[in-house]
DRENDO-1510 file (C-alpha; in Angstrom, 1 decimal, always signed):
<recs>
REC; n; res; u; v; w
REC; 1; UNK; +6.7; +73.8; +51.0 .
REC; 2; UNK; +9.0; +72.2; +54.2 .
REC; 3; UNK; +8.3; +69.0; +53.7 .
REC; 4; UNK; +9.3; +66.5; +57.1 .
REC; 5; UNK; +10.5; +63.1; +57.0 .
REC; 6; UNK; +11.0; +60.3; +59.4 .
REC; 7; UNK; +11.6; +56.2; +59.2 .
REC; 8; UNK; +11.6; +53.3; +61.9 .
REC; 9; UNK; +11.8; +49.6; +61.9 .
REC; 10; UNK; +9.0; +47.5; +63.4 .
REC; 11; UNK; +9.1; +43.9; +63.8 .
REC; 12; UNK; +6.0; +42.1; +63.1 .
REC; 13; UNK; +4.8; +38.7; +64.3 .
REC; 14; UNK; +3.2; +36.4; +62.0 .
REC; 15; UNK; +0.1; +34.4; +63.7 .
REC; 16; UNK; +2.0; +31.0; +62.3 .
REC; 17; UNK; +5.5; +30.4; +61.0 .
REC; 18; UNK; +5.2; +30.7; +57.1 .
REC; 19; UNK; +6.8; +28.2; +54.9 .
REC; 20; UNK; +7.4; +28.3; +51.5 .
REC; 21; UNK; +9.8; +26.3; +48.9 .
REC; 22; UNK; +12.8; +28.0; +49.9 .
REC; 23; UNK; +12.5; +29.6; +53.1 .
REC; 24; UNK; +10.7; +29.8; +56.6 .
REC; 25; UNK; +9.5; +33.1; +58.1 .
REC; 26; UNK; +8.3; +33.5; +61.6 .
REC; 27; UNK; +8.8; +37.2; +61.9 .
REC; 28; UNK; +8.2; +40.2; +59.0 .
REC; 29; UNK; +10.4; +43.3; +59.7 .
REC; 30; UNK; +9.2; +45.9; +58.1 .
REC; 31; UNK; +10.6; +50.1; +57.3 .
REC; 32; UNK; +7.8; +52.4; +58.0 .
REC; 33; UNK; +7.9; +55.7; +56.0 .
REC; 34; UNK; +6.2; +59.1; +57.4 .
REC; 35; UNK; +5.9; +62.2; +55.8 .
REC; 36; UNK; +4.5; +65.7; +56.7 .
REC; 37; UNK; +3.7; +68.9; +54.6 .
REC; 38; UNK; +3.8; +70.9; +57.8 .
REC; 39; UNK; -0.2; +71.6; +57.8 .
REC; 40; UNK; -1.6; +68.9; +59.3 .
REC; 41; UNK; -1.2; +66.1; +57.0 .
REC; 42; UNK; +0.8; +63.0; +57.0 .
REC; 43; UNK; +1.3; +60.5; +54.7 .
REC; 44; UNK; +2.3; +57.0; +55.9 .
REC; 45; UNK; +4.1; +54.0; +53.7 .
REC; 46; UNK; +5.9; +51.0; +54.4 .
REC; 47; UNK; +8.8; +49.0; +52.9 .
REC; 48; UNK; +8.2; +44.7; +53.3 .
REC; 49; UNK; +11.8; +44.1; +51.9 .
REC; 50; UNK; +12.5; +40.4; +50.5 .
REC; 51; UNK; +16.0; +39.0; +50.7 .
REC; 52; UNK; +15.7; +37.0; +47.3 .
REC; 53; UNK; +15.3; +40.3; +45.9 .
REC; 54; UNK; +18.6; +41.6; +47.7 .
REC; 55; UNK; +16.8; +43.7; +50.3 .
REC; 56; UNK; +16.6; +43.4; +54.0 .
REC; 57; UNK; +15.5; +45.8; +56.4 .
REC; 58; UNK; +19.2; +47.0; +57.1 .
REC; 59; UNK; +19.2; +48.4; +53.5 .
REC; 60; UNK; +16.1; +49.7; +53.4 .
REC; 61; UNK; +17.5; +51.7; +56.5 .
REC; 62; UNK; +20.4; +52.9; +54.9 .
REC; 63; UNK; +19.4; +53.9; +51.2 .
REC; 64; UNK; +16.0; +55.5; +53.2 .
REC; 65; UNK; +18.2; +59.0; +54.3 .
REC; 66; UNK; +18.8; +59.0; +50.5 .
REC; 67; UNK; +15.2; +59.2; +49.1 .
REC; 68; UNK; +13.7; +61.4; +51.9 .
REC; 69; UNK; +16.7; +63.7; +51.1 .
REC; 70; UNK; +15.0; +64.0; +47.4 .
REC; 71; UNK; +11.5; +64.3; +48.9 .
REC; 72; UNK; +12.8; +67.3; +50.7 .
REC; 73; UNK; +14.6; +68.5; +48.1 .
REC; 74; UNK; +11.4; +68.5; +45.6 .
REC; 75; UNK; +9.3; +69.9; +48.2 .
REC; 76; UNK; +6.2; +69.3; +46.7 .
REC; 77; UNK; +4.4; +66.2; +47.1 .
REC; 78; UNK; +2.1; +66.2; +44.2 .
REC; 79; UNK; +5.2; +66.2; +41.7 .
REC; 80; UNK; +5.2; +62.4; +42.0 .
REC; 81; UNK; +6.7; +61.5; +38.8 .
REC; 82; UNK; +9.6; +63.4; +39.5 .
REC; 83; UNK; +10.4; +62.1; +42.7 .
REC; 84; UNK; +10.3; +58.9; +41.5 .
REC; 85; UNK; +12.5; +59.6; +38.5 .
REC; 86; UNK; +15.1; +61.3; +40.8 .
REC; 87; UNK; +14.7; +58.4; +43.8 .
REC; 88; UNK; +15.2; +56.1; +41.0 .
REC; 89; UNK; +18.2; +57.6; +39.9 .
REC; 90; UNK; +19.8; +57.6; +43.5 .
REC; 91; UNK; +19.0; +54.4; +44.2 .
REC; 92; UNK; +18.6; +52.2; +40.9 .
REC; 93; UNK; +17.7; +49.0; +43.2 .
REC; 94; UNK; +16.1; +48.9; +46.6 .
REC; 95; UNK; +12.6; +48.7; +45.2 .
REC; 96; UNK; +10.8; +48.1; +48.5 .
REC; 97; UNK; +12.6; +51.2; +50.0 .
REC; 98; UNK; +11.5; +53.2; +47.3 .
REC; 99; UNK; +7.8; +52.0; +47.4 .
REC; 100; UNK; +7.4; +52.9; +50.9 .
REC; 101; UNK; +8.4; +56.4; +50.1 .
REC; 102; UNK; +6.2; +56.1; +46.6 .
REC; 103; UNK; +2.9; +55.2; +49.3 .
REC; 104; UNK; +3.4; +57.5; +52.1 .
REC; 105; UNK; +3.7; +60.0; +49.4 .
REC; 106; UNK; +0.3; +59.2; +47.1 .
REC; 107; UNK; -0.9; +58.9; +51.0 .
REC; 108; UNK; +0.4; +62.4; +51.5 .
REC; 109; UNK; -1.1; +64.0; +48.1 .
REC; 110; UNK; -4.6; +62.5; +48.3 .
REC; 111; UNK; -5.0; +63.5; +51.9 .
REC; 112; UNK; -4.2; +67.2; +50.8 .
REC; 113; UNK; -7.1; +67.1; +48.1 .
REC; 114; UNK; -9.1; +65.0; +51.0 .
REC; 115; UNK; -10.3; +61.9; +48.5 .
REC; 116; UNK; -9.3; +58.2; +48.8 .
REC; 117; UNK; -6.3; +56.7; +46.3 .
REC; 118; UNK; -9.5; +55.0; +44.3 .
REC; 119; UNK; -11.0; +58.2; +43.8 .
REC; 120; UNK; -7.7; +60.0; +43.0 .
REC; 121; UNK; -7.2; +57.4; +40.1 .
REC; 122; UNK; -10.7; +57.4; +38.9 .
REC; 123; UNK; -11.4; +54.0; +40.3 .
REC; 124; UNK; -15.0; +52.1; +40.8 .
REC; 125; UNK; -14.6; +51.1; +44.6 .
REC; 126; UNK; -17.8; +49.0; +43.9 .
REC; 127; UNK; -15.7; +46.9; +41.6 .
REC; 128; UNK; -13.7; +45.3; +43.8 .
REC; 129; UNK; -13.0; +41.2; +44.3 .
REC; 130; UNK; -11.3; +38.7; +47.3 .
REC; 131; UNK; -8.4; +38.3; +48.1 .
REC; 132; UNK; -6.9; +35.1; +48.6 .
REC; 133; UNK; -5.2; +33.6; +51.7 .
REC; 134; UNK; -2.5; +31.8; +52.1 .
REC; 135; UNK; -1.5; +28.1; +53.2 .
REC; 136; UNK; +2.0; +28.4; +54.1 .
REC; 137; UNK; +3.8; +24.9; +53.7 .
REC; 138; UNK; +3.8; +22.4; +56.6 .
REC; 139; UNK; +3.0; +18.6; +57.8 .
REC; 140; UNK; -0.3; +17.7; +55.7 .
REC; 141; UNK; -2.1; +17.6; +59.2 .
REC; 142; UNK; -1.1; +21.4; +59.7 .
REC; 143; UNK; -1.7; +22.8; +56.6 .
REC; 144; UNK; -5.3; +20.9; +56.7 .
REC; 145; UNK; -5.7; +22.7; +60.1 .
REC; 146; UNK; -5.2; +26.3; +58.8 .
REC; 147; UNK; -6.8; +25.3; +55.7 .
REC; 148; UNK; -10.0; +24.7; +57.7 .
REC; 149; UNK; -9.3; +27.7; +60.3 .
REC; 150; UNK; -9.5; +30.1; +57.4 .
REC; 151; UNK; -12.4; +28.8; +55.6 .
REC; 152; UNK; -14.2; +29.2; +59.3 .
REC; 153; UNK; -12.9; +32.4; +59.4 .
REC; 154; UNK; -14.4; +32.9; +55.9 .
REC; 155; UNK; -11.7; +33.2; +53.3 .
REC; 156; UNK; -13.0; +31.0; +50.6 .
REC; 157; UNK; -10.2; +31.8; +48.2 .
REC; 158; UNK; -7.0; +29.8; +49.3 .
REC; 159; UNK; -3.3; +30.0; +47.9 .
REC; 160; UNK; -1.7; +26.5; +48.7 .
REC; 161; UNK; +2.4; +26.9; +49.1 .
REC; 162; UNK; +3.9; +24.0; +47.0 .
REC; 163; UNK; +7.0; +22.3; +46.1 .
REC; 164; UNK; +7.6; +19.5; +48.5 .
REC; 165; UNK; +7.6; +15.2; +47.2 .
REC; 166; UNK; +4.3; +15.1; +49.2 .
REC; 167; UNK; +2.6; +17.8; +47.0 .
REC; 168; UNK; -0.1; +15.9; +46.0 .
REC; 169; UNK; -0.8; +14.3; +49.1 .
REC; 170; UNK; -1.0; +18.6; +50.1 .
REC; 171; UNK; -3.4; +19.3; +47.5 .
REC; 172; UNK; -5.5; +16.3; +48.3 .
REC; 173; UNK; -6.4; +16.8; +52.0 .
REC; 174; UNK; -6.7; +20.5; +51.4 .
REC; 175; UNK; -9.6; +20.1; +49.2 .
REC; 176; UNK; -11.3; +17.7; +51.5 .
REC; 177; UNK; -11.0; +20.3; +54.3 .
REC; 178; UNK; -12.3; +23.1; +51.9 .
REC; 179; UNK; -14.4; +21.1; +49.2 .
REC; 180; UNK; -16.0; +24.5; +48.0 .
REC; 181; UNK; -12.8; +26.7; +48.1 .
REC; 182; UNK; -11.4; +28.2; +45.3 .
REC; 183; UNK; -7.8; +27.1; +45.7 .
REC; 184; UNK; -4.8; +28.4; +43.7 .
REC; 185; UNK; -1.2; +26.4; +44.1 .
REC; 186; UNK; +2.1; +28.4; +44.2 .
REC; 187; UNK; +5.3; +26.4; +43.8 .
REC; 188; UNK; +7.9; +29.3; +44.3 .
REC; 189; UNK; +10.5; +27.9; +41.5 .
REC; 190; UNK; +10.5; +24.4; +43.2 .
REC; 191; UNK; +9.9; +22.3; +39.9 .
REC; 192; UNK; +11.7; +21.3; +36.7 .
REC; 193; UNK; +9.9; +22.3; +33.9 .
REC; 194; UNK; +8.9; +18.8; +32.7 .
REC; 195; UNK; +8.2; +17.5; +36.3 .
REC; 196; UNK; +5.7; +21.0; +36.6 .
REC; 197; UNK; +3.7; +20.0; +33.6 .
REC; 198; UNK; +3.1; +16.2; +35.0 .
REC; 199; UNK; +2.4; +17.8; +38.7 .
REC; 200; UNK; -0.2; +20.3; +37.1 .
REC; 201; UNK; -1.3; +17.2; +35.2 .
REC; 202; UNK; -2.7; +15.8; +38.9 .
REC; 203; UNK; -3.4; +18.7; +40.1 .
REC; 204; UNK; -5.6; +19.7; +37.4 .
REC; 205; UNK; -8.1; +16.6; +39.3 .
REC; 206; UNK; -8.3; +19.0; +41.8 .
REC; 207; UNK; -10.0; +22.1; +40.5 .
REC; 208; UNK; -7.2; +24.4; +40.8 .
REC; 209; UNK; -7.9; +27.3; +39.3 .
REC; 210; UNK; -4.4; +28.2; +38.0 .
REC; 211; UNK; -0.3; +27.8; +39.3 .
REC; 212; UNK; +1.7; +30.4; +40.0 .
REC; 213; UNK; +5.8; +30.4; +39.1 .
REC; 214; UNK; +6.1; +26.5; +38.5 .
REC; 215; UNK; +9.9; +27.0; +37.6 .
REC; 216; UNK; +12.8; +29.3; +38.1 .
REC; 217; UNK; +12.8; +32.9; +37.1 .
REC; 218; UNK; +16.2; +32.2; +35.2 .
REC; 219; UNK; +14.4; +29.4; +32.9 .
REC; 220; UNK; +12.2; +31.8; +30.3 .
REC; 221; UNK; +11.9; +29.3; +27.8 .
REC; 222; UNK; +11.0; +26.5; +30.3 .
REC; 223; UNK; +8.2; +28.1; +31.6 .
REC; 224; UNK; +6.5; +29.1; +28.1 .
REC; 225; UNK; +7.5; +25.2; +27.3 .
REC; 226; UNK; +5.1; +24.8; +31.1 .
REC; 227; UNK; +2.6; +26.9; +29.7 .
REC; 228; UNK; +2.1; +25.4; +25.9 .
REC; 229; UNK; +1.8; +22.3; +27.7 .
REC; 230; UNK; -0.3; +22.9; +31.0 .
REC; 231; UNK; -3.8; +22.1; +31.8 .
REC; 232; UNK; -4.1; +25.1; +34.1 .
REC; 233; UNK; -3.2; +28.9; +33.6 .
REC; 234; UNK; +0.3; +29.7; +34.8 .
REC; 235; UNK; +0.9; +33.0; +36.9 .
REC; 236; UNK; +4.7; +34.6; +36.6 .
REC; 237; UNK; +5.8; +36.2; +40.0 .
REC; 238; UNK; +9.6; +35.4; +40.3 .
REC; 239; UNK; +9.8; +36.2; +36.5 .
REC; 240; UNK; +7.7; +39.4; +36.8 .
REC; 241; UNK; +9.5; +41.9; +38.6 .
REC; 242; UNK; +9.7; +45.1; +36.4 .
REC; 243; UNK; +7.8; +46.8; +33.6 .
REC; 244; UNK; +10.3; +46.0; +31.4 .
REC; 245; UNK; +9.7; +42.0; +32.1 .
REC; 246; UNK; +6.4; +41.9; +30.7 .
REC; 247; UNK; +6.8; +41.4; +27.6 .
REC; 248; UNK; +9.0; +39.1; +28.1 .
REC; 249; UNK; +7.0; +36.8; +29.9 .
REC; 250; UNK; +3.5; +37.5; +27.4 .
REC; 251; UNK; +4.2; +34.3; +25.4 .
REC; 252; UNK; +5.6; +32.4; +28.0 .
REC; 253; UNK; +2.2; +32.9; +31.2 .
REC; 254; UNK; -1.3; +33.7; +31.4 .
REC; 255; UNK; -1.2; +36.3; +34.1 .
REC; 256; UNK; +1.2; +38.3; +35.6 .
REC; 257; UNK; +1.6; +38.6; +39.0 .
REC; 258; UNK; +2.4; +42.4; +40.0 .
REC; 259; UNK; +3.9; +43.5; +43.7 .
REC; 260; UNK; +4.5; +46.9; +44.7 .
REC; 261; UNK; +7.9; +45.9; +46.6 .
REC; 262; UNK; +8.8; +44.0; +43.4 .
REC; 263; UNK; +9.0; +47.2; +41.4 .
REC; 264; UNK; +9.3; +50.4; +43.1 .
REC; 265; UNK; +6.5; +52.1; +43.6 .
REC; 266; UNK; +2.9; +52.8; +43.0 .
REC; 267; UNK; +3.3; +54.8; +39.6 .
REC; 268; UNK; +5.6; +52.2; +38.1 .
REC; 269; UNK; +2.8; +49.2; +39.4 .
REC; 270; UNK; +0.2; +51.4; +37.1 .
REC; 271; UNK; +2.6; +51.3; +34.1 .
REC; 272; UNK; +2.8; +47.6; +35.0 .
REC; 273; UNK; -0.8; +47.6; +34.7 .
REC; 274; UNK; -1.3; +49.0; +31.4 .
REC; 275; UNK; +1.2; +47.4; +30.1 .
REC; 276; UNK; +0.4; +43.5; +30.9 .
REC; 277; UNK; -3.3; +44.5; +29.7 .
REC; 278; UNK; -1.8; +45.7; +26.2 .
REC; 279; UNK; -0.2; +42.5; +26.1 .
REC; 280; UNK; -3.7; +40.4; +26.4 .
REC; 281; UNK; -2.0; +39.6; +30.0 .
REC; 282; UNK; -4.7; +38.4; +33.0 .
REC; 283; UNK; -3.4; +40.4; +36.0 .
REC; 284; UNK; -3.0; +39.8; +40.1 .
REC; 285; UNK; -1.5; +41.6; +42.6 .
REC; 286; UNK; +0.1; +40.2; +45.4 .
REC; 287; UNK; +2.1; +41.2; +48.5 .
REC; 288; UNK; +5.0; +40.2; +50.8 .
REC; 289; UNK; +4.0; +39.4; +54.5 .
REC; 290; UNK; +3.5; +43.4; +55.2 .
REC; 291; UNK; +1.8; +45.5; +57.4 .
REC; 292; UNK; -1.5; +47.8; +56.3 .
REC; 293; UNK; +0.8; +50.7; +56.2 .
REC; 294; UNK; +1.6; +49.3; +52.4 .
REC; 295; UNK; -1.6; +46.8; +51.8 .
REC; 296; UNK; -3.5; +49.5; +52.1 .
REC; 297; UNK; -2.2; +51.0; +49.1 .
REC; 298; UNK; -2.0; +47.9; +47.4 .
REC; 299; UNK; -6.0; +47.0; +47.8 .
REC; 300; UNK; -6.8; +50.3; +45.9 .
REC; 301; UNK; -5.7; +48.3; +42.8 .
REC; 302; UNK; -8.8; +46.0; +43.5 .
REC; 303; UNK; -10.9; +47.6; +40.5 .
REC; 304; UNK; -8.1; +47.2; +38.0 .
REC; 305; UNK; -7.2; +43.2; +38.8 .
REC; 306; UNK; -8.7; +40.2; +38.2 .
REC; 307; UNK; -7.0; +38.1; +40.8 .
REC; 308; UNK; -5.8; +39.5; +44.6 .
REC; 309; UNK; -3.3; +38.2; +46.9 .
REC; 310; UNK; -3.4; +40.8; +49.5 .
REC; 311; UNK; -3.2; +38.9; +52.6 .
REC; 312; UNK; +0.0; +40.1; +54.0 .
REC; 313; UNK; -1.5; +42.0; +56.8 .
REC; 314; UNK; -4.1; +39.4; +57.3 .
REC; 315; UNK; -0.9; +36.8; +58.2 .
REC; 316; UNK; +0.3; +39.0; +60.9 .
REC; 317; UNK; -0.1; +38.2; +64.6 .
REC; 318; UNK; -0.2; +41.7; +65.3 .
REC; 319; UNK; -0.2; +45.0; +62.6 .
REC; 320; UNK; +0.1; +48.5; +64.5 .
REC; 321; UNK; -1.7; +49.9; +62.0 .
REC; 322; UNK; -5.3; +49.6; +60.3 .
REC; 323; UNK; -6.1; +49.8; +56.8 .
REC; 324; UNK; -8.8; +48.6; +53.8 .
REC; 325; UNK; -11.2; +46.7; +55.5 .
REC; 326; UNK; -11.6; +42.7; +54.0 .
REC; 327; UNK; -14.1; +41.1; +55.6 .
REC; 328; UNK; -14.5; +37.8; +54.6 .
REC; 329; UNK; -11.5; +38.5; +52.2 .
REC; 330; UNK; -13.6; +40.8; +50.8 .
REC; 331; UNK; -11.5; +44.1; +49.5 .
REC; 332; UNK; -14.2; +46.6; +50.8 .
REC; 333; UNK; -13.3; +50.1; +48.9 .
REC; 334; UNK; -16.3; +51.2; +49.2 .
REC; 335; UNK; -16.7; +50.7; +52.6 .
REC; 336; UNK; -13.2; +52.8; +53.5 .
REC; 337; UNK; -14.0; +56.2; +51.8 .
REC; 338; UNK; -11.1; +57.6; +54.1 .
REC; 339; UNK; -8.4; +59.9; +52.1 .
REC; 340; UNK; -6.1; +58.4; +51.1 .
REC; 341; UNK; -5.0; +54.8; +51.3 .
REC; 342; UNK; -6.6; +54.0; +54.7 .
REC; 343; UNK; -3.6; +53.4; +56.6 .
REC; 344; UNK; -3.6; +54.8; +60.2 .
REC; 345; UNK; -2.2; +53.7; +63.4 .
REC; 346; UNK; -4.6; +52.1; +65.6 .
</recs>
């Protein structure tokens, strides 16, 4: 089989500049990844790369030629395990560029055997669950503002950017404009590991329903000394990267927080799966801020999670392509029976 490949760049506005503890973003550029078997079908994937994990666009562009080179080499599509053994082995980093080709090519194979990923996994689209949207950092006033913008546009699951001196006074005019929300809190490594356990202390008066990476990635034993002390579950993200980190983080958080640019690729997010489950771990999935070409992918997860954080696509100003419908937040699986992951161009 002549398999064809082809990559471009797209820059994507977000709807609002997004803030978190350590960085502002008013644009997302993201790699998109195409590829053809010649007959009619194309599979479509997308790299969202993050610069605290060493990737920007511009190397996503320039280890790309690499990977498509062992897709072409392979030829066949539905060999998926070896291609992304061999990709691996080319490129040992550069996860994001690597999960773009890993979608456009699960993409590929489920549109040849004309089901949807969910199907091709054995997934219950009916069980599904919300995603959560996001309340990048800003003056109280502002973040009230969007807080209230999204609960009228009916997202009534909220993740609140922390780690700022005025987190409190954050938390505290968010729930009054969203009295009924669920709300989660996210510091992005932005406390000490004493000063998260007296924030969560606070926050705990607030109904949070858990706090994802309190402390730095680099401080293992800090944040299990977070969790034996918190009075609200702790999510890893920043300390969650790679199969091989969960069980390392088992004893130390109550849910792990999986991302599909974090660690390569759609098989490698399954092993993740399994594995956190093994290790009596609660699991989420999140996202960078990403076009549908790879949240698409990522919301066919829905019936294996108990927490989402697929919003990526939902931050955008503008997304050139379609994918799982969320109405209301709402991953709706069964409502996108399209082969596979949903992702098309509009």
């Amino acid at each position: 089989m002549n398999l064809e490949t082809e990559f471009e760049r797209v820059s994507l506005p977000l709807e609002d500049a997004f803030t978190i503890s350590r960085s502002t973003q008013e644009m997302s550029e993201n790699v998109v990844v195409r590829i053809s078997d010649g007959g009619g079908n194309e599979g479509v994937g997308s790299a969202a790369p993050a610069s605290h994990y060493g990737e920007t666009a511009d190397t996503v562009e320039a280890v790309l030629p690499g990977l498509l080179d062992v897709v072409e080499e392979v030829g066949d599509p539905h060999q998926l395990e070896r291609i992304e053994e061999r990709m691996t082995e080319v490129v040992e980093r550069n996860a994001a560029a690597r999960c773009a080709v890993s979608i456009a090519l699960h993409d590929l194979v489920c549109k040849r055997l004309d089901v949807p990923l969910y199907r091709y996994w054995g997934l219950d689209p009916e069980e599904t669950l919300e995603t959560s949207y996001t309340i990048g950092i800003d003056t109280v006033e502002k973040m009230a503002e969007k807080t209230e913008r999204a609960v009228e546009r009916g997202y009534s699951t909220l993740k609140v950017k922390v780690g700022t001196d005025r987190d409190e006074e954050i938390i505290d005019a968010i729930r009054g404009a969203a009295p009924d929300a669920t709300i989660r809190v996210d510091a992005n490594q932005a406390w000490s590991a004493r000063e998260a356990v007296r924030k969560i202390e606070v926050l705990d008066d607030y109904g949070i329903e858990f706090v994802e990476q309190p402390i730095p990635a680099e401080d293992p034993e800090g944040l299990k000394f977070v969790r034996d002390r918190s009075a609200l579950p702790i999510a890893a993200d920043e300390s969650c990267i790679t199969l091989e980190d969960i069980p390392r983080i088992a004893d130390k958080a109550d849910i792990a927080n999986l991302k599909l640019m974090k660690c390569g690729g759609l098989r490698e997010a399954m092993r993740m799966v399994h594995a956190a489950r093994a290790h009596g771990l609660e699991l989420m999935l999140g996202c960078m801020i990403e076009s549908n070409a790879s949240i698409a992918a990522a919301a066919h997860f829905a019936p294996l999670l108990d927490y989402a954080d697929l919003d990526g696509s939902l931050l955008l100003a503008d997304d050139p392509y379609v994918g799982v419908e969320m109405p209301d937040g709402e991953i709706d699986l069964a409502g996108s029976d399209r082969a596979g992951t949903g992702a098309r161009r509009e």
